[in-house]
C-alpha positions in Angstrom: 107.5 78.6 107.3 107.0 79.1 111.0 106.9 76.5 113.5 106.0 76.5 116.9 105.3 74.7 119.6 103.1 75.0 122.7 102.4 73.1 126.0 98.5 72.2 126.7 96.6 70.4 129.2 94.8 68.5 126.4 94.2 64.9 127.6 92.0 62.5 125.2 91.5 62.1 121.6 87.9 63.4 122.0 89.0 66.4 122.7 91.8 66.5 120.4 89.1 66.4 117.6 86.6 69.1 118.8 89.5 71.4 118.8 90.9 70.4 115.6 87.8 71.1 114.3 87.7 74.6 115.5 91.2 75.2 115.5 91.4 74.6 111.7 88.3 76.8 111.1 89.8 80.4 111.8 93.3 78.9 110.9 92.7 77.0 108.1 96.3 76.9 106.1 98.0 76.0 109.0 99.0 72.3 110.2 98.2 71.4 113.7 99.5 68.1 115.2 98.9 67.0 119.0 101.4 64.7 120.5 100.5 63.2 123.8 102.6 62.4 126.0 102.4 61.2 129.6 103.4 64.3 131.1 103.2 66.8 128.9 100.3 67.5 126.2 102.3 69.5 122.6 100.6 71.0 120.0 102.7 71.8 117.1 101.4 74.4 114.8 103.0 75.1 111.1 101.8 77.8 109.2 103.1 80.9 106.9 102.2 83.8 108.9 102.0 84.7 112.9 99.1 82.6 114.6 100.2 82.9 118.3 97.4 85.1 119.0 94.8 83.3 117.5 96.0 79.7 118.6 96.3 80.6 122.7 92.8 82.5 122.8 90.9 80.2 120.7 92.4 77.3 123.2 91.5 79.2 126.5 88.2 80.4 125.3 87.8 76.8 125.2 88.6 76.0 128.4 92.1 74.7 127.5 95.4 76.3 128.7 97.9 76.6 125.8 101.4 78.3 126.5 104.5 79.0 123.5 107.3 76.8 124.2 109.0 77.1 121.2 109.0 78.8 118.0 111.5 78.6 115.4 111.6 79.6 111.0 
């Protein structure tokens, strides 16, 4: 199981959603989780298999920035 953990600029639940929705579509056995936070926006991701990739592009194709700041399995 791979976790890992990236910064994003995510700021409201509205948005949260839309890219949960999209998120989960092209990685659809992974767990996503946002956690909000005053100063920083997380996105945890848990999944079986590498998703880096995926996860960062799909995010700035979106108009999000998404960066790694930890992974760990």
């Amino acid at each position: 199981m791979n976790v890992e953990i990236y910064t994003t600029n995510v700021k409201s639940q509205t948005d949260i959603l839309y890219l949960l929705k999209i998120l989960l579509f092209k990685l659809a056995d992974c767990e996503l989780d946002f956690d909000l936070r005053p100063q920083d926006s997380l996105l945890v991701a848990t999944s079986n298999r590498p998703i880096s990739e995926m996860l960062i592009s799909t995010m700035r194709s979106e108009g999000f920035e998404c960066s790694p700041l930890y992974a760990f399995s």
